[in-house]
VOPAGU-2260 file (C-alpha; in pm, 1 decimal, decimal comma):
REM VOPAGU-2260
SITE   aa  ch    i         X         Y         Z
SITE  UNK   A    0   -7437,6   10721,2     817,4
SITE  UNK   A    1   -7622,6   10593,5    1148,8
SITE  UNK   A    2   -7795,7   10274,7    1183,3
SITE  UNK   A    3   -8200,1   10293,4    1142,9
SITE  UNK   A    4   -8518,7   10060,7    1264,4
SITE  UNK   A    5   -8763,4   10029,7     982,5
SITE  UNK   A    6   -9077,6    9934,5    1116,8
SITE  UNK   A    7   -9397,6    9829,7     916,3
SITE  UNK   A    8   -9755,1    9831,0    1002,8
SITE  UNK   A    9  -10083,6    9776,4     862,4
SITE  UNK   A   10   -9899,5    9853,2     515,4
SITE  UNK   A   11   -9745,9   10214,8     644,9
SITE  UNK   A   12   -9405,5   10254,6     730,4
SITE  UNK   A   13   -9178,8   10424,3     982,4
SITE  UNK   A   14   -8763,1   10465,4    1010,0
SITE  UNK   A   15   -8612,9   10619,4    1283,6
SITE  UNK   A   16   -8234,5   10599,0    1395,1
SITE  UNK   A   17   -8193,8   10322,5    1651,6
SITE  UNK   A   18   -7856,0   10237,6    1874,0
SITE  UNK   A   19   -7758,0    9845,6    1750,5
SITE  UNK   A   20   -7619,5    9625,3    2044,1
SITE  UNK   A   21   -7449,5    9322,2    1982,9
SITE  UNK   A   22   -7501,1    9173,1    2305,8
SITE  UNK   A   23   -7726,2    9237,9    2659,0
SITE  UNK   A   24   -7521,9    9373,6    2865,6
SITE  UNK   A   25   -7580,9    9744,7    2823,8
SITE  UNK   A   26   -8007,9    9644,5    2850,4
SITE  UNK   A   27   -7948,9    9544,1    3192,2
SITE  UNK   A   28   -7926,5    9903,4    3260,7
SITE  UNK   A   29   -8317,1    9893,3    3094,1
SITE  UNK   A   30   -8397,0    9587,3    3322,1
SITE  UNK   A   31   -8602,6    9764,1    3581,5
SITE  UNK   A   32   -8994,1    9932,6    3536,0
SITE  UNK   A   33   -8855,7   10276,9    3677,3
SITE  UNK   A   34   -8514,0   10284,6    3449,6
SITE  UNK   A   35   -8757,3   10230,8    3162,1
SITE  UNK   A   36   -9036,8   10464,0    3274,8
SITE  UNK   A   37   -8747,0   10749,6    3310,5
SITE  UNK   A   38   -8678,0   10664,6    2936,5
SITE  UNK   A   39   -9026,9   10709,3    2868,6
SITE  UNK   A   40   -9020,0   11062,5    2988,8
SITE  UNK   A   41   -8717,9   11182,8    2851,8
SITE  UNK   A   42   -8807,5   11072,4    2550,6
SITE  UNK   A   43   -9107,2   11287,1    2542,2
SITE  UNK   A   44   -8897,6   11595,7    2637,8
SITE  UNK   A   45   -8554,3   11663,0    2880,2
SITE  UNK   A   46   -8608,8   11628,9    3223,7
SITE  UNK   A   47   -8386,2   11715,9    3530,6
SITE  UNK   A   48   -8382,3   11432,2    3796,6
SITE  UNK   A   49   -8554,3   11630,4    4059,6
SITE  UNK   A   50   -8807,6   11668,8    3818,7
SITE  UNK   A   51   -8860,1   11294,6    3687,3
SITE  UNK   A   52   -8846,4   11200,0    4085,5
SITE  UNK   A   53   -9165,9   11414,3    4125,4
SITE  UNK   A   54   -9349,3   11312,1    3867,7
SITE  UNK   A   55   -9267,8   10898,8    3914,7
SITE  UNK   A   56   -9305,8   10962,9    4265,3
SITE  UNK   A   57   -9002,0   10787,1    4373,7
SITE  UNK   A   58   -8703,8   10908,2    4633,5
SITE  UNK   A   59   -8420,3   11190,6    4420,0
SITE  UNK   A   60   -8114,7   10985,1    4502,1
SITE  UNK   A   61   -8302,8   10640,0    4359,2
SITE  UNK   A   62   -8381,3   10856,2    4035,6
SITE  UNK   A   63   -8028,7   10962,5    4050,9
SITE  UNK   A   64   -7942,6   10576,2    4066,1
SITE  UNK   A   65   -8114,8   10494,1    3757,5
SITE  UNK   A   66   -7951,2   10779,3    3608,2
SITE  UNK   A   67   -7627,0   10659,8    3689,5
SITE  UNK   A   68   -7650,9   10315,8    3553,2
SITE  UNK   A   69   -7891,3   10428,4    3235,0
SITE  UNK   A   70   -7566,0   10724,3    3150,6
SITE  UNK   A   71   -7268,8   10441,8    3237,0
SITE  UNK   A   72   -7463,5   10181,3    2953,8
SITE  UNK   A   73   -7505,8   10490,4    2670,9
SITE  UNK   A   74   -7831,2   10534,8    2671,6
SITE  UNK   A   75   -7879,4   10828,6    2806,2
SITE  UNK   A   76   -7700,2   11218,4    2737,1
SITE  UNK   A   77   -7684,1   11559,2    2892,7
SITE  UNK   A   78   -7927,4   11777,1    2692,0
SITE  UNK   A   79   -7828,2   12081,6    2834,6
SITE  UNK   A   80   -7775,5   12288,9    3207,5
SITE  UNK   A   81   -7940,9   12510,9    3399,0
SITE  UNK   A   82   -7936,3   12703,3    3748,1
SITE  UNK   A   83   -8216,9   12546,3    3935,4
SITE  UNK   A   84   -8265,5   12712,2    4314,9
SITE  UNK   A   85   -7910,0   12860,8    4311,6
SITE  UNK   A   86   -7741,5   12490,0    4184,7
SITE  UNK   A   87   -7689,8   12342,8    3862,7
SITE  UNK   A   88   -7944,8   12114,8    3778,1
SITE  UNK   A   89   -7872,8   11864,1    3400,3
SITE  UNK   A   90   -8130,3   11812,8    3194,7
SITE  UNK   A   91   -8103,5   11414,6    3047,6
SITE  UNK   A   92   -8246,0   11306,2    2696,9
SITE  UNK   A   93   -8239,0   10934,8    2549,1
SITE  UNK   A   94   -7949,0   10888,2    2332,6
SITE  UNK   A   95   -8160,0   10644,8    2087,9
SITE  UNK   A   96   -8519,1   10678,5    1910,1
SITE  UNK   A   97   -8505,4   10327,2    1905,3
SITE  UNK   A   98   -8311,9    9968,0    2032,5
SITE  UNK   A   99   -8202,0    9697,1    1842,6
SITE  UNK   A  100   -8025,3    9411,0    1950,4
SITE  UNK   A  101   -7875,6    9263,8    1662,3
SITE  UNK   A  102   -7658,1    8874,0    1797,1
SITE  UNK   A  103   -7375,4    8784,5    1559,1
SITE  UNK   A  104   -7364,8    9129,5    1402,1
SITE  UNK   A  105   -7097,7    9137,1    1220,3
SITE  UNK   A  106   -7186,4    8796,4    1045,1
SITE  UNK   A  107   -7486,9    8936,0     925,6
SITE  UNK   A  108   -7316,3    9225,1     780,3
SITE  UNK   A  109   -7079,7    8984,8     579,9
SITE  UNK   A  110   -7386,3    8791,0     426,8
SITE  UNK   A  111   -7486,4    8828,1      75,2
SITE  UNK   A  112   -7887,0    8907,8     169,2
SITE  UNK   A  113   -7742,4    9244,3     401,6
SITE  UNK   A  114   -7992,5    9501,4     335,9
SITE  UNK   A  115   -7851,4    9854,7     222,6
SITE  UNK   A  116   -8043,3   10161,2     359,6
SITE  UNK   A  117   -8000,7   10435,3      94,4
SITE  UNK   A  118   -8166,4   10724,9     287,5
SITE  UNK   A  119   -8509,1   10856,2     386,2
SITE  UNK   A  120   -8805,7   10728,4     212,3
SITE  UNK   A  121   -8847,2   10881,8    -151,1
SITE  UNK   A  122   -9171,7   11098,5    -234,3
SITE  UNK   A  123   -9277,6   10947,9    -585,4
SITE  UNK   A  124   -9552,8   11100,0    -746,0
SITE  UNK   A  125   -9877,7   10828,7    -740,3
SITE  UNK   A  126   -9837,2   10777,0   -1114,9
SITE  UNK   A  127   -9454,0   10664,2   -1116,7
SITE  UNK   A  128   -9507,6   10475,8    -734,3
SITE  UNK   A  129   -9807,4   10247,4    -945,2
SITE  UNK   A  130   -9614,7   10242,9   -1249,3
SITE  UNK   A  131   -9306,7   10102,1   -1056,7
SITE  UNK   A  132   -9536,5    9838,9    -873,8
SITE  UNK   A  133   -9477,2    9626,4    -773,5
SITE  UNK   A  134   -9065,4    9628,9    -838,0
SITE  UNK   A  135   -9090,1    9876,1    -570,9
SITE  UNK   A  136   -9287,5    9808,7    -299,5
SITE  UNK   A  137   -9298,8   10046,4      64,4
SITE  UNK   A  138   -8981,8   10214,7     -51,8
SITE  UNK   A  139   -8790,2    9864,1    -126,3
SITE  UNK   A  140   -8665,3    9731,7    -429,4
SITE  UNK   A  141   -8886,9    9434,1    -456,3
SITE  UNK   A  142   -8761,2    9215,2    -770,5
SITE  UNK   A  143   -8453,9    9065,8    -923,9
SITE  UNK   A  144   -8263,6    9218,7   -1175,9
SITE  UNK   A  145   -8132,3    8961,6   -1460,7
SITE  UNK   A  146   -7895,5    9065,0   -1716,4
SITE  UNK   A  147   -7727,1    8830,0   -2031,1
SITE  UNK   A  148   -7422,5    8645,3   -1915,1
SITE  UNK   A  149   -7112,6    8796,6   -2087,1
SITE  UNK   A  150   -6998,6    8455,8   -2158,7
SITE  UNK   A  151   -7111,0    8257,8   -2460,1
SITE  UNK   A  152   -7431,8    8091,7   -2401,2
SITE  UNK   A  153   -7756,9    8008,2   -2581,9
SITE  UNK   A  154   -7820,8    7872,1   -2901,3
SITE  UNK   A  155   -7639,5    8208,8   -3061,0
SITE  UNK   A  156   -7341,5    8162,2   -2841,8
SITE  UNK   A  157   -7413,3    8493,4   -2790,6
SITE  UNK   A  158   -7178,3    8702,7   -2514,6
SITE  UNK   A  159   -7368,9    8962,0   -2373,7
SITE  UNK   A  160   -7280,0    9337,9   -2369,4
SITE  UNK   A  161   -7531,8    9521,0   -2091,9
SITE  UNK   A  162   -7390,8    9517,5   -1763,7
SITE  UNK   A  163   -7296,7    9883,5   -1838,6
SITE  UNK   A  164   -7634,5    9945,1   -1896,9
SITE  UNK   A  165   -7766,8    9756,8   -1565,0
SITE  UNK   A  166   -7552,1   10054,6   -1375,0
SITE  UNK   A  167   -7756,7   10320,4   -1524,6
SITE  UNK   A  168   -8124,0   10107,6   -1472,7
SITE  UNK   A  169   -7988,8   10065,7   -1104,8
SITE  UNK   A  170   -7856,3   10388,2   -1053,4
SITE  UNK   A  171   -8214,3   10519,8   -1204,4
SITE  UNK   A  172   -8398,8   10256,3    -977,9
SITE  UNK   A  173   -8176,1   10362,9    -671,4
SITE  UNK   A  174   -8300,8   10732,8    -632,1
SITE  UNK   A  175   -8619,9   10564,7    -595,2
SITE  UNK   A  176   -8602,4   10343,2    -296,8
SITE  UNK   A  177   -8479,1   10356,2      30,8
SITE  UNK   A  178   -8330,4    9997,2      70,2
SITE  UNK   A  179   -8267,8    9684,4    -143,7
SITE  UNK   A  180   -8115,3    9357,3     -44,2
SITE  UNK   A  181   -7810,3    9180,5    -215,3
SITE  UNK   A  182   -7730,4    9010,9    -444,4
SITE  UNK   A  183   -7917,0    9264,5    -678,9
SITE  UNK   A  184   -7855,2    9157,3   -1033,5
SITE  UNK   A  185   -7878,1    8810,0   -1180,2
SITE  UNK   A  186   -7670,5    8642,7   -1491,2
SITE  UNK   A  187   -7970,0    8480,5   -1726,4
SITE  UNK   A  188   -7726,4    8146,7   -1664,4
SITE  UNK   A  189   -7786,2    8201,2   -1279,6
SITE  UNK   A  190   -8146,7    8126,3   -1343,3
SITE  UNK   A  191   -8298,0    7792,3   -1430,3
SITE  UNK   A  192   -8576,5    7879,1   -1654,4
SITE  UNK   A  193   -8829,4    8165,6   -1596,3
SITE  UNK   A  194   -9123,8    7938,0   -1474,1
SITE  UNK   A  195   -8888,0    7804,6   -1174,0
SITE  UNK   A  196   -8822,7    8188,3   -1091,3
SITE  UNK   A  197   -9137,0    8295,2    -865,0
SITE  UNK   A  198   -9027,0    8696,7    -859,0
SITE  UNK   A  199   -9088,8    9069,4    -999,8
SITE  UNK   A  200   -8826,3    9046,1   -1262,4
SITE  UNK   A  201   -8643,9    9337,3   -1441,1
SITE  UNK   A  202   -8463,2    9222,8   -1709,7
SITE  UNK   A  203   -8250,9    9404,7   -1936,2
SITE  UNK   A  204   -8156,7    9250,2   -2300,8
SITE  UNK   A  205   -8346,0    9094,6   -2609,3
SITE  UNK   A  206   -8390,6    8699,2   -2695,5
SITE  UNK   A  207   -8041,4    8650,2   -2824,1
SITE  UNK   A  208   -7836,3    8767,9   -2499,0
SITE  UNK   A  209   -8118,7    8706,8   -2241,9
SITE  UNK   A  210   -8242,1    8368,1   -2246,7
SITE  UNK   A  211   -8548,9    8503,2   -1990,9
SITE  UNK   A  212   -8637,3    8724,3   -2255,0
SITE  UNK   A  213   -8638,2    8439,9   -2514,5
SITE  UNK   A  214   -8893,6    8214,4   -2302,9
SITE  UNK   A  215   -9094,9    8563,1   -2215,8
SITE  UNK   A  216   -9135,5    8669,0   -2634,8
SITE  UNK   A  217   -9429,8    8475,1   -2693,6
SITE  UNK   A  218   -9640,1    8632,0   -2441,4
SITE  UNK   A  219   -9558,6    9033,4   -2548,5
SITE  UNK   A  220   -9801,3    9261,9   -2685,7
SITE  UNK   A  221   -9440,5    9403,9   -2858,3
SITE  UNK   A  222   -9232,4    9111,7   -2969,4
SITE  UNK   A  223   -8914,7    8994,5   -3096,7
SITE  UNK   A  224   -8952,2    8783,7   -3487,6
SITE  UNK   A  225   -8700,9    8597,5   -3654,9
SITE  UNK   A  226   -8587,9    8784,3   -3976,5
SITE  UNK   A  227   -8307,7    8675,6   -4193,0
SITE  UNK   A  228   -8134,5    8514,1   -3920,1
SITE  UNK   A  229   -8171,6    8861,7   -3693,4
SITE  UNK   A  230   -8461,1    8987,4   -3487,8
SITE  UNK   A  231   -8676,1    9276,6   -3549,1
SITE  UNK   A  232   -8941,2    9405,5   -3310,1
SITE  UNK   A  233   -9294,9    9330,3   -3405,4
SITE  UNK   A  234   -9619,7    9508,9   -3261,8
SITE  UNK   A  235   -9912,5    9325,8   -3205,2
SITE  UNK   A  236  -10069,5    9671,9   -3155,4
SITE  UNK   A  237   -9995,1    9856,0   -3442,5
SITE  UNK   A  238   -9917,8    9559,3   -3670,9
SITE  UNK   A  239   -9565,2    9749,6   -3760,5
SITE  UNK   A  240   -9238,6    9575,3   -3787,9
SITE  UNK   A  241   -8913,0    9776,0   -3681,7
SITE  UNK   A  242   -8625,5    9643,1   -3769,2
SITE  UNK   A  243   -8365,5    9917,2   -3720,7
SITE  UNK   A  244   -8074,8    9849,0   -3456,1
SITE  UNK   A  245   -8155,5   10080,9   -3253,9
SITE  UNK   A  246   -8515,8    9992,2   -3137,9
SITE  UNK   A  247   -8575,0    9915,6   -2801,8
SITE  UNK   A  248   -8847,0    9792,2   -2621,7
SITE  UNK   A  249   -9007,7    9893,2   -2253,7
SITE  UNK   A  250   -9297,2    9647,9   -2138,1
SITE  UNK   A  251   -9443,5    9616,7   -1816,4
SITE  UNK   A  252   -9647,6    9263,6   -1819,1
SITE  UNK   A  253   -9771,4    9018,8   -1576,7
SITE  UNK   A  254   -9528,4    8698,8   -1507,1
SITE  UNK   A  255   -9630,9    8464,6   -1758,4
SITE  UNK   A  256   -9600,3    8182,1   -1489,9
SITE  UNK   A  257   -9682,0    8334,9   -1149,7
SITE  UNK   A  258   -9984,1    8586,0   -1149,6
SITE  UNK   A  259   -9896,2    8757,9    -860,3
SITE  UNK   A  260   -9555,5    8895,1    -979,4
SITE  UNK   A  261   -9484,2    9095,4   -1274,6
SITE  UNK   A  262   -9202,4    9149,2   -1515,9
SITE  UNK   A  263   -9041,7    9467,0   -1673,6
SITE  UNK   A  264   -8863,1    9386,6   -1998,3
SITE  UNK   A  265   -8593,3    9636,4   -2091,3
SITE  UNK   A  266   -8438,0    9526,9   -2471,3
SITE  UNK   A  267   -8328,0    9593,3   -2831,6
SITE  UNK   A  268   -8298,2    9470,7   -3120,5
SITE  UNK   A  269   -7911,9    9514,2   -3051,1
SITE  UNK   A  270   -7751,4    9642,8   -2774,2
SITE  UNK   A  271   -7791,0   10031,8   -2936,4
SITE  UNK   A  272   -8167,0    9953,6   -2874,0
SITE  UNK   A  273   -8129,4    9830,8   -2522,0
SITE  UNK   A  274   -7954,5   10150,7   -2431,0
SITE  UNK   A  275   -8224,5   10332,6   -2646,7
SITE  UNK   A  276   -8470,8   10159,7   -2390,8
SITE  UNK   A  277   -8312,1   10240,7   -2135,1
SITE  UNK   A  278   -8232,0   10608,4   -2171,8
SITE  UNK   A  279   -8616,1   10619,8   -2255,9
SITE  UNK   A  280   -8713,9   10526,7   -1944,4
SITE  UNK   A  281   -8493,9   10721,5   -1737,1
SITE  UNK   A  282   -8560,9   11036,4   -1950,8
SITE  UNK   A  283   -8905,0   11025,8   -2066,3
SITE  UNK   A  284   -9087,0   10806,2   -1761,0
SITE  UNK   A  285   -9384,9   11009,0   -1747,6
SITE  UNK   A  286   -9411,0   10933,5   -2123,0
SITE  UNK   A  287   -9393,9   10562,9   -2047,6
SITE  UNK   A  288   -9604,4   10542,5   -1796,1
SITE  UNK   A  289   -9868,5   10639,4   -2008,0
SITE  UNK   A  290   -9899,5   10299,4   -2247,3
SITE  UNK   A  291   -9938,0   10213,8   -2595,6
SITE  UNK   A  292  -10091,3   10508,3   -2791,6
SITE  UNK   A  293  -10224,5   10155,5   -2972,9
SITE  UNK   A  294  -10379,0   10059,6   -2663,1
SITE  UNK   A  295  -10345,6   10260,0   -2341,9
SITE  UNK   A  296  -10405,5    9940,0   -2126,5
SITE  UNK   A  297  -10079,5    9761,7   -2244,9
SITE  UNK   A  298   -9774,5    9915,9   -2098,7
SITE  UNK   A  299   -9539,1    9872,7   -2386,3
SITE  UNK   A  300   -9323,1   10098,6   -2582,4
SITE  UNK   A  301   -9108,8   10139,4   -2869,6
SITE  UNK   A  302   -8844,2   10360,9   -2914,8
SITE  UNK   A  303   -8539,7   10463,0   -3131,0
SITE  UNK   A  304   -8237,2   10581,8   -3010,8
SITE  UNK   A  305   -8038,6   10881,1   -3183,6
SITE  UNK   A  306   -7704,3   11043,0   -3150,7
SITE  UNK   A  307   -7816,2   11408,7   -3143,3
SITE  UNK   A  308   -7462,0   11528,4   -3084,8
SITE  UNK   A  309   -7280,5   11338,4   -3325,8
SITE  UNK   A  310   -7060,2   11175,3   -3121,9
SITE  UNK   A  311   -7120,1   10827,2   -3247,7
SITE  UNK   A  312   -7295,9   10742,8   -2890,0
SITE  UNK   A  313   -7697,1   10725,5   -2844,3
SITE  UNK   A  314   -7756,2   11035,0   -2611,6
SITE  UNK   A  315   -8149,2   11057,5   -2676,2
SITE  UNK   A  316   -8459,0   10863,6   -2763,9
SITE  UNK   A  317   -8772,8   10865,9   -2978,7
SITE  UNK   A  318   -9094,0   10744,1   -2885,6
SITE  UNK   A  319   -9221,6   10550,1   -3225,6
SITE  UNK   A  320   -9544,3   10400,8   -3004,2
């Protein structure tokens, strides 16, 4: 894969493939008004250098100059040739859309914040681009992912089990967007509290193995309640408890802390719910996106996961509200 230029204006977008440099020395080719003004035109279509002399109103053998030094530096190509007045005259196009001189390259490309390009910009439908709002903003991933640490931690001691299940979300998330910066996902230990944490926050896991889910329970529409020394998942909207293991929860709510940023909540009431959750959004978005048949402004949902196969696994998932 090629290197690309994403440009953004007045909130639209544009990528096109660009050369990198890692120094100046091949722009001193570029230095001059005329070298540039012959990229100009061949960048609007091939041009022979009798042609471009012509037009720029300049003396052949300078264009031919230009040429020289602009073909020696890599910026410029042989389109194609033709028989021009019984000689063979070569047509020149840019070798670049676009420049970018990059210092310390390879540096950059060794830091933990490199962004990763994933393709051209995705085509979501206007439902599922505001639905993923703003955790995916102008074809970026635009939040932090935060997962349970798989050691023991919390008042449970609890080891989380849902990395597996962060793939799937991200792999999900990735045919979305066209670039995302690392690091992508987040332990729950990695983060302070979730009123220090000023993002868009996915995060995947209930109040036992997510601590950020713990401090965000009071302020869901569909909540976590102590029972019996478990959880079950209680809705505010329907006033039903669920307290099977394999209830999960999808809730898109506003950051209890920060009112610009939002959070999407991704849990169980064990980790069979989680997945449940999970496999409900990927599945059955357009159902999701839709809100609480309780109350169409709250984006929350239950579901249930079920094994149709038989295979001991959850493979599917039932909408309960």
């Amino acid at each position: 894969m090629g290197d690309f230029l994403s440009i953004e204006r007045d909130g639209k977008r544009a990528r096109m493939p660009a050369k990198v440099l890692e120094n100046s020395e091949k722009l001193k080719a570029l230095s001059g008004a005329n070298a540039w003004k012959i990229c100009g035109l061949l960048a609007e279509k091939p041009h022979y250098p009798a042609e471009m002399a012509k037009k720029m109103g300049l003396h052949e053998q300078k264009v031919y100059y230009y040429i020289k030094q602009l073909k020696k530096a890599g910026l410029i190509r042989v389109n194609k040739t033709e028989e021009k007045q019984g000689a063979l005259a070569k047509y020149y196009e840019p070798s670049f859309e676009a420049l970018a001189l990059v210092p310390n390259l390879k540096a950059k490309m060794r830091s933990k914040e490199a962004e990763a390009f994933q393709g051209p910009e995705k085509k979501l439908s206007a439902e599922l681009k505001e639905f993923m709002d703003p955790f995916i903003h102008n074809g970026k991933l635009n939040c932090k992912i935060v997962i349970g640490s798989p050691d023991p931690h919390g008042p449970s001691k609890a080891r989380a089990r849902d990395a597996h299940l962060a793939v799937e979300l991200a792999a999900f998330i990735g045919s979305m967007v066209e670039s995302f910066s690392f690091p992508l996902v987040f332990l729950d230990t990695q983060i302070e509290a979730l009123d220090k944490i000023d993002d868009n926050l996915i995060l995947i896991g209930g109040p036992i193995t997510n601590k950020l889910c713990g401090e965000l329970n009071e302020y869901l529409p569909v909540k976590f309640s102590p029972s019996g020394g478990h959880y079950l998942v209680h809705s505010e909207l329907s006033q039903r408890n669920y307290s099977e293991d394999a209830i999960g929860l999808i809730e898109k709510v506003k950051h209890p802390f920060f009112e610009e940023k939002k959070i999407l909540l991704i849990a169980g009431n064990r980790n069979a719910g989680t997945k449940a959750a999970i496999i409900a959004l990927i599945k059955n978005v357009e159902e999701i996106m839709r809100g609480n048949e309780f109350n169409s402004k709250e984006e929350a949902k239950v579901v249930e996961g079920l094994d149709l196969d038989g295979d001991g696994q959850i493979d599917h998932a039932e909408i309960k509200e």
